[in-house]
Structures are given as structure tokens and as C-alpha cells.
DOZASE-601341 format. One record per residue: residue number from 1; chain; y negated, x negated, z negated of N, C-alpha, C, O in turn. Coordinates in steps of 0.02 Angstrom, whole numbers, plus 50000, padded with zeros to 5 digits. Each point is the difference from the previous one (the first is absolute). Last residue first. Layout:
! DOZASE-601341
(NUM,A,(Y,X,Z),(Y,X,Z),(Y,X,Z),(Y,X,Z));
...
//
This chain:
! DOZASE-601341
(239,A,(46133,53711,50675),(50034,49998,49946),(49998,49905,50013),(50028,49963,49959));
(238,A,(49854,50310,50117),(49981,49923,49979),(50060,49959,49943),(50006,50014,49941));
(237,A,(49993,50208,50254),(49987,49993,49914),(50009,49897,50011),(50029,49958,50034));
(236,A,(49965,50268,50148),(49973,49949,49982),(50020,49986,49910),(49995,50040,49953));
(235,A,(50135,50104,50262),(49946,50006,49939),(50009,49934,49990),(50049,49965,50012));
(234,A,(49993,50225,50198),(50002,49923,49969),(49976,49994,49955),(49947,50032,49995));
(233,A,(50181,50137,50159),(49957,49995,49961),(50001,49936,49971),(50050,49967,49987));
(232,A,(50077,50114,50266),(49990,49969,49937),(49939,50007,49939),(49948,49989,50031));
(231,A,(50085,50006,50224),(50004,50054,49980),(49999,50002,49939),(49955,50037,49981));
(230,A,(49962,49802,50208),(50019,49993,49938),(49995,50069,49951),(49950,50013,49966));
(229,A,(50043,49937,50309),(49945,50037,49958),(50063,49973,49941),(50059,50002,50019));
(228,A,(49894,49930,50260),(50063,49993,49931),(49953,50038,49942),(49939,50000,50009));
(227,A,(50006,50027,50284),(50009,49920,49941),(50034,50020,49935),(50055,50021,50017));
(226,A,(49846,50096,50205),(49958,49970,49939),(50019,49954,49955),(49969,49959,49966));
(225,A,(50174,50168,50212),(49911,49990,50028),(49960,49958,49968),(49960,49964,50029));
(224,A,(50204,50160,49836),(49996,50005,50069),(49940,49977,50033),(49942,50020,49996));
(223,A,(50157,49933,49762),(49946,50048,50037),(50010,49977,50076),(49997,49941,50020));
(222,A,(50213,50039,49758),(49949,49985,50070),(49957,50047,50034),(50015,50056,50021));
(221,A,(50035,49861,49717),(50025,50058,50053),(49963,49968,50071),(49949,49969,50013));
(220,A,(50144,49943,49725),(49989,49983,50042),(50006,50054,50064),(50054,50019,50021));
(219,A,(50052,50027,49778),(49944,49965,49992),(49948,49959,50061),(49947,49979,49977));
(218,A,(50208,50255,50053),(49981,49925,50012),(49959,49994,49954),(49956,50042,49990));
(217,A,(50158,50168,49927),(49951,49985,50065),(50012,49922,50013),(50037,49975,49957));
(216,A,(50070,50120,49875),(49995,50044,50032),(49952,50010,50070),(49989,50044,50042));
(215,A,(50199,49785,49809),(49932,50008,50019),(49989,50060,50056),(50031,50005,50053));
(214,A,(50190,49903,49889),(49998,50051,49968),(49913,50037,50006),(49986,50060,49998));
(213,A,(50149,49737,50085),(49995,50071,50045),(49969,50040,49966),(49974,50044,50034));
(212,A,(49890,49750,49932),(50058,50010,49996),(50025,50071,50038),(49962,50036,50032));
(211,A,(49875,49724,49975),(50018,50078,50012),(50051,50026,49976),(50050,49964,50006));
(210,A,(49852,49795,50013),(49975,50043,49927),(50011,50072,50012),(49971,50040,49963));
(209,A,(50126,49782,50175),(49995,49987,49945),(49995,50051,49944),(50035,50016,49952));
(208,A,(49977,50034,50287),(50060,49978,49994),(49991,49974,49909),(50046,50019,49964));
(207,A,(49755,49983,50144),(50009,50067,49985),(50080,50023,49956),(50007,50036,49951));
(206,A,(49904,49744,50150),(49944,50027,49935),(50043,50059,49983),(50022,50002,49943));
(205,A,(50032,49901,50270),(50026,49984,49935),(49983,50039,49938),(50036,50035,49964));
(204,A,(49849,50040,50234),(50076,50040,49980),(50043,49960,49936),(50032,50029,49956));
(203,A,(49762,49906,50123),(49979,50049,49950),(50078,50040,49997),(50022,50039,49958));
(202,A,(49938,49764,50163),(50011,49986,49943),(50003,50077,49966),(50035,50008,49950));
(201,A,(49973,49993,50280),(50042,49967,49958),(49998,49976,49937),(50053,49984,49973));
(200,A,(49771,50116,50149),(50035,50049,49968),(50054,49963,49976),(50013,50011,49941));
(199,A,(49844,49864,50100),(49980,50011,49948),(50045,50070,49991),(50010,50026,49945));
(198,A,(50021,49841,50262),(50016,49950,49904),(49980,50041,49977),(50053,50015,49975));
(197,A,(49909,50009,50267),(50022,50043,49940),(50039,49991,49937),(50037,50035,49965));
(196,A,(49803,49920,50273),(50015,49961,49952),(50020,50051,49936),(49960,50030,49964));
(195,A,(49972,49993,50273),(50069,50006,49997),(50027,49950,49938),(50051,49966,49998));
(194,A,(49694,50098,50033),(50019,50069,50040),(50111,49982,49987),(50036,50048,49988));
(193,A,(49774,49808,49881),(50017,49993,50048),(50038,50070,50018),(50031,50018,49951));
(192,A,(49814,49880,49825),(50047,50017,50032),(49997,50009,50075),(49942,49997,50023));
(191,A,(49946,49817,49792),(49987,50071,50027),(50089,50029,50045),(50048,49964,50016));
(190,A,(49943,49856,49762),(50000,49985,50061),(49973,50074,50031),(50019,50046,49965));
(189,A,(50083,49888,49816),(49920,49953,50016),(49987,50009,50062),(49961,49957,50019));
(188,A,(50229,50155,49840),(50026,49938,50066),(49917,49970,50031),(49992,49965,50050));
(187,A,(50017,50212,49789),(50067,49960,49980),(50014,49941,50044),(50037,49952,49992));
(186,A,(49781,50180,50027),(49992,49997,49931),(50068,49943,49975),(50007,49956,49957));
(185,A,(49926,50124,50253),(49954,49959,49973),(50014,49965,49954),(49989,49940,49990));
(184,A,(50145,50258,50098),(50012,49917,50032),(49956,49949,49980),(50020,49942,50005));
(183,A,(49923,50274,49918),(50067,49979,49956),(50026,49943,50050),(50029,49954,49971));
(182,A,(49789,50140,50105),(49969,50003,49949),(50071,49982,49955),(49988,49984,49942));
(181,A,(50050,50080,50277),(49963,49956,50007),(49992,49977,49921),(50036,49952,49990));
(180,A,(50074,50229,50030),(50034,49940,50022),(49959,49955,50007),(50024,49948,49977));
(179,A,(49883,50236,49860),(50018,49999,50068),(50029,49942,50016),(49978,49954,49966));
(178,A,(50003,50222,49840),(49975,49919,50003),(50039,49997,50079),(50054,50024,50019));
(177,A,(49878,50211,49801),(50021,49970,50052),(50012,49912,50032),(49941,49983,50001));
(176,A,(50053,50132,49744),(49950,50003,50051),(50050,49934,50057),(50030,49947,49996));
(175,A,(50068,50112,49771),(49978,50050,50042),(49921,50004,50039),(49954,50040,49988));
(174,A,(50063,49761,49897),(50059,50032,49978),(49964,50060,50020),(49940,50010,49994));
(173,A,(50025,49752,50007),(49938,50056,50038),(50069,50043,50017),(50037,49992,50049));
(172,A,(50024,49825,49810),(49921,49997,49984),(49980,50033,50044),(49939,49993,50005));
(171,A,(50280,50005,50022),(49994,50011,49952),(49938,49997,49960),(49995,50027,49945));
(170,A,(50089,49902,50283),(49986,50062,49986),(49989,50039,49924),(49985,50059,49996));
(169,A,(49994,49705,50072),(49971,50031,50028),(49983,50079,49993),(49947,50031,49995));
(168,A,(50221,49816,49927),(49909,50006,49950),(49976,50035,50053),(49977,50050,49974));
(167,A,(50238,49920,50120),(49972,50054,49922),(49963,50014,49976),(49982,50054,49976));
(166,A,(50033,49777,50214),(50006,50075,50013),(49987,50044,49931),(49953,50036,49984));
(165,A,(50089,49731,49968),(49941,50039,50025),(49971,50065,50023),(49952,50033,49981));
(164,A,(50269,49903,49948),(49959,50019,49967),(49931,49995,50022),(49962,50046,49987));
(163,A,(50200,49932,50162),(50021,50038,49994),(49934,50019,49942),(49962,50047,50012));
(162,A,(50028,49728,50067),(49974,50071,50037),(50024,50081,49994),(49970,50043,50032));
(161,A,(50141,49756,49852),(49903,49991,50004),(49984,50066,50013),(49987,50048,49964));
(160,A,(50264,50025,49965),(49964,49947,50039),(49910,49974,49992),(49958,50035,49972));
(159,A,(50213,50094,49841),(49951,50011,50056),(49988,49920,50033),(49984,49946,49973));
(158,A,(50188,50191,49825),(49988,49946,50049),(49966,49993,50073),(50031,50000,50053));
(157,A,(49972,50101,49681),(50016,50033,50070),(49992,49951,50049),(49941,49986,50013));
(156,A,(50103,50008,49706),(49979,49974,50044),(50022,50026,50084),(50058,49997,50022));
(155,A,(49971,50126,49713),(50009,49955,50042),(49958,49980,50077),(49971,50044,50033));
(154,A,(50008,50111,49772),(49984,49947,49989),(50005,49946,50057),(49960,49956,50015));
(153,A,(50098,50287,49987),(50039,49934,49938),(49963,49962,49992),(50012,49980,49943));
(152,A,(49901,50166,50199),(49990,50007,49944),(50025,49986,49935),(49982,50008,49941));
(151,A,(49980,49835,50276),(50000,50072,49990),(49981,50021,49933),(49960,49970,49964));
(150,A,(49903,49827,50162),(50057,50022,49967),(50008,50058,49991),(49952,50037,49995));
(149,A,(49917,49776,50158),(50006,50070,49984),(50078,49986,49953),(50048,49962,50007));
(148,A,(49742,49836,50054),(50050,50038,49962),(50026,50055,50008),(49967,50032,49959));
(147,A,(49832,49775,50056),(50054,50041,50058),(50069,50031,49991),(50047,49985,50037));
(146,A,(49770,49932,49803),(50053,49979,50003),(50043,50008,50071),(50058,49982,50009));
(145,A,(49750,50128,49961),(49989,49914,49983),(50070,49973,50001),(50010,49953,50038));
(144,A,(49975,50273,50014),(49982,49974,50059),(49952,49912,49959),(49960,49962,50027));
(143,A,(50237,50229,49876),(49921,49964,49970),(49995,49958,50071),(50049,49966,50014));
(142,A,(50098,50287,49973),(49953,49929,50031),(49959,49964,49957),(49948,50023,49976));
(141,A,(50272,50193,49989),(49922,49949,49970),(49977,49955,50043),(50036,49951,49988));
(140,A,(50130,50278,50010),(49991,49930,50030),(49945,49980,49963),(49959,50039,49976));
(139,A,(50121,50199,50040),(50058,49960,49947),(49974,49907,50022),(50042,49957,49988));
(138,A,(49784,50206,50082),(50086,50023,49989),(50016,49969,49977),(49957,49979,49962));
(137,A,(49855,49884,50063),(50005,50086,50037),(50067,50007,50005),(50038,49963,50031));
(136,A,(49753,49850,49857),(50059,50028,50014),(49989,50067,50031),(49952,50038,50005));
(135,A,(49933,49705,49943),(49994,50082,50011),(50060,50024,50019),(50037,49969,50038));
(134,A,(49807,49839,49824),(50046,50012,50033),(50021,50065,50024),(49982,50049,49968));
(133,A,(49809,49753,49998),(50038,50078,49988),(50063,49987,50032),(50017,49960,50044));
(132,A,(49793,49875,49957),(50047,50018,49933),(50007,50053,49992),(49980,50031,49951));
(131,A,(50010,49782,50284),(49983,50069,49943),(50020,50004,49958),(50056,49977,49990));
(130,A,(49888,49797,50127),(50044,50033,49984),(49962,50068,49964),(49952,50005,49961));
(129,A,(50011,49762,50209),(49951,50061,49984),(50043,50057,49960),(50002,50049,50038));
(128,A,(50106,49755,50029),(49925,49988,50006),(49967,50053,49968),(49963,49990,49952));
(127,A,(50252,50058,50077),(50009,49956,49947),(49932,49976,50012),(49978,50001,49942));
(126,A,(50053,50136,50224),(49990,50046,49918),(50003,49923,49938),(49968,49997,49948));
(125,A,(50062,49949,50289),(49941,50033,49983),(49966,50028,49929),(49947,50000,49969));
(124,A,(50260,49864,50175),(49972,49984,49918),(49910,50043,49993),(49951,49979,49968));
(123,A,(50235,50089,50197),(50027,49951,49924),(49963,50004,49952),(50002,50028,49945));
(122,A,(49896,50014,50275),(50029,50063,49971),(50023,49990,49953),(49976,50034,49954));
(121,A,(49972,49765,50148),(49929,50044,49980),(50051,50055,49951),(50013,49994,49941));
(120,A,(50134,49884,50209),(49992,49966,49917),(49935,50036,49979),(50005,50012,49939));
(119,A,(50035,50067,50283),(50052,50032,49943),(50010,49967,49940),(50027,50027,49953));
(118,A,(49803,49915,50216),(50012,50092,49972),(50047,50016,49934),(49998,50033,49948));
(117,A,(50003,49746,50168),(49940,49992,49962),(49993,50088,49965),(49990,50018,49942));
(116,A,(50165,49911,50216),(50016,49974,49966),(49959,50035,49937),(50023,50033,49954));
(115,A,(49912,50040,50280),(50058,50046,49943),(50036,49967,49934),(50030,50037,49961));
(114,A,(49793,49850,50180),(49972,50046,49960),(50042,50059,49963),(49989,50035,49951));
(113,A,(50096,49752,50175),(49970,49983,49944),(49961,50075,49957),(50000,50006,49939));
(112,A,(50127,50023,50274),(50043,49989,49939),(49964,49984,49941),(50015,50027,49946));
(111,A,(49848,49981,50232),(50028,50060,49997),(50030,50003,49935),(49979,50028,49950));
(110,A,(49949,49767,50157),(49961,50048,49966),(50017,50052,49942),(49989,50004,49940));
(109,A,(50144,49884,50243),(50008,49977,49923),(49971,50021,49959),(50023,50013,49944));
(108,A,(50049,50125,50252),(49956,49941,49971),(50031,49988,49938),(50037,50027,49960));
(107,A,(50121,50071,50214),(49975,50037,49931),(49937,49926,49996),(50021,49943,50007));
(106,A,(50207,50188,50176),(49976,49944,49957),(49914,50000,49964),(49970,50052,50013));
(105,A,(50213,50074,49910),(49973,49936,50040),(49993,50027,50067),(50029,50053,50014));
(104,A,(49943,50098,49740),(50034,49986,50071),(49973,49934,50035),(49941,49981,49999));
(103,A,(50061,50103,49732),(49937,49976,50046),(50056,49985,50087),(50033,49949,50009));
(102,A,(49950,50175,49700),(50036,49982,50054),(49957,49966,50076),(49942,50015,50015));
(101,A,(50090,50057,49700),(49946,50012,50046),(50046,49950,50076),(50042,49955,49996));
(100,A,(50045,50102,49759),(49934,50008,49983),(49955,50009,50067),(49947,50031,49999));
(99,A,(50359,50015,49974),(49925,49956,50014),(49932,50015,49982),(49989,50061,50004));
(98,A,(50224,50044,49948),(49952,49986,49966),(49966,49930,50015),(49975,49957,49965));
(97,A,(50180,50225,50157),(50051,49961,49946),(49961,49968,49954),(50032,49988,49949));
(96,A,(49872,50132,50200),(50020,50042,49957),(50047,49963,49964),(50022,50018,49946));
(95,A,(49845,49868,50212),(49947,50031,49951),(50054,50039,49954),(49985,49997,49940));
(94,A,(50114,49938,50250),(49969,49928,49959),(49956,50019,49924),(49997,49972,49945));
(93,A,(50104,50178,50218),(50027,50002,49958),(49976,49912,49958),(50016,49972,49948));
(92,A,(49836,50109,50206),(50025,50060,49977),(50067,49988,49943),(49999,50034,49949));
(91,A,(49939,49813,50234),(49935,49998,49951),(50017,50071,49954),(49966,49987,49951));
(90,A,(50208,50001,50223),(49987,49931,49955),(49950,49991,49952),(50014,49973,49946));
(89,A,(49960,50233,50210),(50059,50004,49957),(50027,49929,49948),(50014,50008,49941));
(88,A,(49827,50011,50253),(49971,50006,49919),(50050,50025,49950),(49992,50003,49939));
(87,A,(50034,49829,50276),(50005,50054,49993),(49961,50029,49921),(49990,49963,49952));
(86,A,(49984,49806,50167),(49938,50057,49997),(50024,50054,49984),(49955,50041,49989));
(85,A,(50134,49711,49944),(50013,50066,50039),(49945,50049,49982),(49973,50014,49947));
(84,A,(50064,49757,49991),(49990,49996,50058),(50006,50075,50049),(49997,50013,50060));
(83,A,(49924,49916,49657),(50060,50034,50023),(49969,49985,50091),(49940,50004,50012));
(82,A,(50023,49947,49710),(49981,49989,50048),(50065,50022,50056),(50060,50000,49990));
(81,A,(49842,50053,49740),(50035,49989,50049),(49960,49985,50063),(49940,50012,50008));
(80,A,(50014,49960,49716),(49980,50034,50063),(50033,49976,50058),(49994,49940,50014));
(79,A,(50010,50081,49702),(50039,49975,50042),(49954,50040,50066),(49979,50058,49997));
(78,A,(50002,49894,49724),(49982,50048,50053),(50034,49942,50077),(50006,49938,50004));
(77,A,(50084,50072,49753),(49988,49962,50055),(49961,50039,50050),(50034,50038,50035));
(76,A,(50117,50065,49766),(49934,50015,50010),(49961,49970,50050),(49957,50038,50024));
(75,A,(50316,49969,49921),(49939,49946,49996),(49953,50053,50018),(50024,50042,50039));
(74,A,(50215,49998,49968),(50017,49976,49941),(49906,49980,49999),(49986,49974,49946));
(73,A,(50085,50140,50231),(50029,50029,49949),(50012,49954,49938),(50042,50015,49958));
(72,A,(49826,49940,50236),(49999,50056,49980),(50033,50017,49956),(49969,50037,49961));
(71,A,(50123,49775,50152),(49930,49987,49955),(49957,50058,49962),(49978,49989,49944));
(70,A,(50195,50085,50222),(50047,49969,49935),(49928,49948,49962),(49993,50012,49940));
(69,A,(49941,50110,50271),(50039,50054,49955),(50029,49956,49911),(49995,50018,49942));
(68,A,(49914,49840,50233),(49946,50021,49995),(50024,50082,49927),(49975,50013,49945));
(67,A,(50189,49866,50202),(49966,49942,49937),(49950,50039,49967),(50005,49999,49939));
(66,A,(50090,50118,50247),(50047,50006,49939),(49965,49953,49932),(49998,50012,49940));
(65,A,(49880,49991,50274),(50000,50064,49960),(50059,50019,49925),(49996,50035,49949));
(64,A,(49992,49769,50207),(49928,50001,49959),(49996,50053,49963),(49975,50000,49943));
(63,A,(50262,49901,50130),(49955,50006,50031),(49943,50044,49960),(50019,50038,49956));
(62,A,(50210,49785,50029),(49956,50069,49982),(49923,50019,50018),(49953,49965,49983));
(61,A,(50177,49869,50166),(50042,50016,49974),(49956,50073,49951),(49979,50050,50030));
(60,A,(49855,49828,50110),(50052,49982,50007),(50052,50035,49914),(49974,50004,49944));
(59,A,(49785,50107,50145),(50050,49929,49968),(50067,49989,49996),(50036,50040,49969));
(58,A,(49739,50146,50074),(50031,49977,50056),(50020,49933,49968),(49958,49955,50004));
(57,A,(49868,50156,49896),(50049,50035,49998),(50080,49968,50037),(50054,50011,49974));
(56,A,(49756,49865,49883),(50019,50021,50066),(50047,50046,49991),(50042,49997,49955));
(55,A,(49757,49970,49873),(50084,49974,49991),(50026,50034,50076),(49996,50061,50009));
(54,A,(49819,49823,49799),(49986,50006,50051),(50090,50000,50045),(50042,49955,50007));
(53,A,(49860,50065,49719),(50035,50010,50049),(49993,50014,50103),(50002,50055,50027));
(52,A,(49859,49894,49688),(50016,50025,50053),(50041,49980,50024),(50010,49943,49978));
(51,A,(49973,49965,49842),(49968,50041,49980),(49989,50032,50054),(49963,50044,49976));
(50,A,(50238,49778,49961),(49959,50024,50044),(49923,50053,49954),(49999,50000,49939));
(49,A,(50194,49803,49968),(49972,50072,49989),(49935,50006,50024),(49947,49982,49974));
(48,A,(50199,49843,50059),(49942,49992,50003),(49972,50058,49967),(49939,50000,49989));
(47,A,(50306,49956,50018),(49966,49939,49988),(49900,50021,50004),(49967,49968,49959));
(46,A,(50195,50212,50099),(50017,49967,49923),(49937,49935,49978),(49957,49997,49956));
(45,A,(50046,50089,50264),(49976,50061,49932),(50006,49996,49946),(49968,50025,49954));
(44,A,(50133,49838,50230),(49916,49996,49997),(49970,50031,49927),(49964,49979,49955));
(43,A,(50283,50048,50117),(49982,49945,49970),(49907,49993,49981),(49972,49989,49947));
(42,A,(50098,50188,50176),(50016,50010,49932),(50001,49937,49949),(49985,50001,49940));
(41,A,(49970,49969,50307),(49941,50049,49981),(50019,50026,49893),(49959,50005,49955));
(40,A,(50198,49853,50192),(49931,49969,49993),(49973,50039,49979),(49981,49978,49946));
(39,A,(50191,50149,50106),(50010,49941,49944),(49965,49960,49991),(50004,49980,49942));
(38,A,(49949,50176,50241),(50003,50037,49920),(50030,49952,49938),(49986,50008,49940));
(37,A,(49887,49897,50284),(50045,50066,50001),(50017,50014,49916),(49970,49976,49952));
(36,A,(49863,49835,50112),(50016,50026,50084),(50057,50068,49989),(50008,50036,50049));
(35,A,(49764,49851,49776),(50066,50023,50015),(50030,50020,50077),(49967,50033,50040));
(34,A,(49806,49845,49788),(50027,50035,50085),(50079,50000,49974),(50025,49956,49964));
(33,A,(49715,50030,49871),(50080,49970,50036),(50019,50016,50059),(49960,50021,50041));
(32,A,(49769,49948,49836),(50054,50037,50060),(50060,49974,50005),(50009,49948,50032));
(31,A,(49726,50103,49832),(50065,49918,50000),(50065,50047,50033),(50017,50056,49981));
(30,A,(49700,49978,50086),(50079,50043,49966),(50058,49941,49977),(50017,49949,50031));
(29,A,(49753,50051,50087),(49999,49993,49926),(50056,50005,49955),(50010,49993,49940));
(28,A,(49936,50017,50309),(49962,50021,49963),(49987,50015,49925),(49960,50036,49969));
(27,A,(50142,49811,50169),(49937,49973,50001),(49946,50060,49953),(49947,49994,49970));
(26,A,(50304,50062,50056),(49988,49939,49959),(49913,49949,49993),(49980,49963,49955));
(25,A,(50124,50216,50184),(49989,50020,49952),(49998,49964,49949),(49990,50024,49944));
(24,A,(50032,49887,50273),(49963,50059,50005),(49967,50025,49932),(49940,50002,49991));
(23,A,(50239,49868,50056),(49954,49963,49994),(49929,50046,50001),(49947,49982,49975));
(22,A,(50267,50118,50015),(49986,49947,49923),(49942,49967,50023),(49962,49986,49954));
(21,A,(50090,50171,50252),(49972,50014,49927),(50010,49972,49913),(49979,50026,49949));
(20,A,(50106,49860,50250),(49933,50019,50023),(49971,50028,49939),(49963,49971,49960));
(19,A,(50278,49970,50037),(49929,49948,49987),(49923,50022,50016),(49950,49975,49975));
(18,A,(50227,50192,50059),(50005,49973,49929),(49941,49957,50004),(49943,50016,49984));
(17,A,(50114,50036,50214),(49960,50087,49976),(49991,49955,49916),(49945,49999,49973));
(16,A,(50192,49844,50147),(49910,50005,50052),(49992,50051,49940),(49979,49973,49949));
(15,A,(50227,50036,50030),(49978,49940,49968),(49947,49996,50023),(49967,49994,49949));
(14,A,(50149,50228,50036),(49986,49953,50032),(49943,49942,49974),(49946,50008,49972));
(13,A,(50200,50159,49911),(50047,49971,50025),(49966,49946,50054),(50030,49950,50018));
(12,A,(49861,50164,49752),(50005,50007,50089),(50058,49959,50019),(50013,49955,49960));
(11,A,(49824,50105,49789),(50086,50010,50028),(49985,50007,50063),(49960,50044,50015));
(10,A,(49848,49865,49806),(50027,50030,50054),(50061,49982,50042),(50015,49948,50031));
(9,A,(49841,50075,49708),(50058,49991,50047),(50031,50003,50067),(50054,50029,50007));
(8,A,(49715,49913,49795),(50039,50033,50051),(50056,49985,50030),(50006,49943,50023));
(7,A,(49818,50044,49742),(50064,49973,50018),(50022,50046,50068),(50021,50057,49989));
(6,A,(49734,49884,49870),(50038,50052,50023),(50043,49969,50046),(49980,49963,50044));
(5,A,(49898,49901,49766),(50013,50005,50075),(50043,50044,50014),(50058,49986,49987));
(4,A,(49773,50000,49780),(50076,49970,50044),(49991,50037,50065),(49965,50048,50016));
(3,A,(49800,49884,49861),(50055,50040,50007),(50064,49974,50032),(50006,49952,50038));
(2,A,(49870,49869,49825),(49970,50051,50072),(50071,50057,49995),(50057,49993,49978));
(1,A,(49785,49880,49812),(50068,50007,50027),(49997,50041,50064),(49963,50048,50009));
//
């Protein structure tokens, strides 16, 4: 039996930018819909159930960041934006409303193919290769097989891809320094850049989650110079 065909969506308003990359991403293996604005694109989602999201910022009537906010709130979809603007304020709230990864035009195809390919890897890594621990700290649990955080109700904390990557991250090298480079790897497959700052944007989501006022320090602290330290105790138990 051959594996199934990873399902892509790409949302653009331009008909050239669309056909290029279905044909594009289609030689490379991908079975590919196309949508031109948010009622094609919600229709799409129903009918094909995407497994990525290829999603312009820039669309006629709702536009990429609101679509991108309201799929967020009901879907897990890793989603990666595309955007004609170099300000980094656009790539900044793309990431905080819960994009997985973002790519400015204009852009290889290449390019797109290896941030495609990053962010279904990150998915399904653990389900390839799964741990059998789970670990907690404060009132939270991670089973990083399940991709999971819950509080101490029980209940379910609602983490983006990259939001929980970020976590495993800091939660398997718990109080020791981890540098931006070494957490852009980890969550976004990619080296870092001197005006690339997704990773503090995520680490402020992250924080907004599992902080509270009452915490006497950051779970999360910033090293100056150095990068993020996981303040937190972590314990292992096998369940």
C-alpha cells in the first residue's frame, strides 16, 4: 500500500503565483488545491482537508491575517504565510496570531518547498520516532508523543506547532541557557539572521500561556546576549 499524499492548500489571489506553485508542488509529490480568498479557501478545507496551508497575506475582502487568526482558533493546520511586505511588523503578528512560518515575496519555489517540508517534518517527527516520557513542571504535564500540554485540571492548553516545539525544547534542557540560533533550528529548521525575531515572538506566546502573575520569577527568563534559560524544574516519570 503506498503512503497517502500530503494535502496542500495554496490561498493567493494571483492566478500565475497559484498555478505555478500547484504545478510546482505537485511534480513534487504534493496533491494541491487552490483557493483565491476566504470562501474558496473555507470551502477547500471542508472538501479536501488540507494538511498544510499555503496562505497570502494580501486578499481580497478578509484578509490573510484575520483567516489565518480564525483557522487558529478552531484547527492545529500548520499554516505558513506569505506576505509582499518587508515591514517585520507583518511577519511579527503573523507568527503571534499562530502562523507556523512565514516567507516574504518575492520567494523561490525552492525556498517555499524547504519551509513546506520543515514544518510537516516537525509534525510528524515524534510520531516517527516517539518518547516514552512524560514530563512535567508546575502545575503542567507534557507528553511530547501525544503533543499535549495540560494543566492541573486536566485540561487541554492550546499550543500552536511551533509554540510546542518551542516547549519541547525548553523542557528537555531545563535551566540551561539555549540560544536563538539553537531554538530557530529547533522550531523553524532553519539558521538565524541578525532581524529575524519569531523566536522571541513565540516565546512571548508561550509565556502569555504557562505564566502566571502570581509566579515568582519567569518560567521563561531572558539572557541577555544569550538567549532564553527554562527556569522551571522538570520531572520525568514514565506513563
Amino acid at each position: 500500500m503506498s503512503a497517502p499524499t500530503t494535502r496542500i492548500l495554496i490561498v493567493d489571489d494571483d492566478e500565475d503565483i497559484r498555478r505555478l506553485l500547484t504545478s510546482f508542488l505537485t511534480e513534487e509529490g504534493f496533491a494541491v488545491s487552490e483557493a483565491s480568498d476566504a470562501t474558496s479557501l473555507d470551502q477547500a478545507v471542508v472538501r479536501d482537508h488540507p494538511d498544510l496551508i499555503v496562505l497570502d497575506l494580501m486578499l481580497p475582502g478578509e484578509d490573510g491575517l484575520s483567516i489565518c487568526r480564525r483557522i487558529r482558533s478552531s484547527s492545529a493546520v500548520p499554516v505558513i504565510m506569505l506576505t509582499a511586505r518587508s515591514a517585520e511588523v507583518d511577519r511579527v503578528v503573523g507568527l503571534e496570531i499562530g502562523a507556523d512560518d512565514y516567507l516574504t515575496k518575492p520567494f523561490s519555489k525552492r525556498e517555499l518547498l524547504a519551509r513546506i517540508r520543515s514544518v510537516l517534518r516537525r509534525g510528524r517527527l515524534v510520531a516517527l520516532n516517539p518518547p516514552t516520557t512524560v514530563l512535567r513542571f508546575q502545575d503542567f504535564k507534557v507528553d511530547l508523543n501525544a503533543r499535549r500540554l495540560t494543566n492541573r485540571s486536566g485540561q487541554d492548553v492550546s499550543l500552536t506547532s511551533a509554540e510546542f516545539d518551542l516547549l519541547a525544547c525548553f523542557v528537555q534542557a531545563p535551566q540551561r541557557v539555549l540560544s536563538r540560533d539553537r531554538l530557530l533550528d529547533a522550531v523553524h529548521g532553519r539558521a538565524s539572521d541578525p532581524f529575524d525575531r519569531s523566536v522571541d515572538t513565540l516565546v512571548s506566546r508561550l509565556r502569555k500561556k504557562i505564566e502566571t502573575a502570581s509566579d515568582n520569577e519567569r518560567l521563561i527568563a531572558t539572557i541577555r546576549n544569550h538567549g532564553y534559560l527554562f527556569t522551571a524544574t522538570v520531572q520525568v516519570s514514565n506513563e
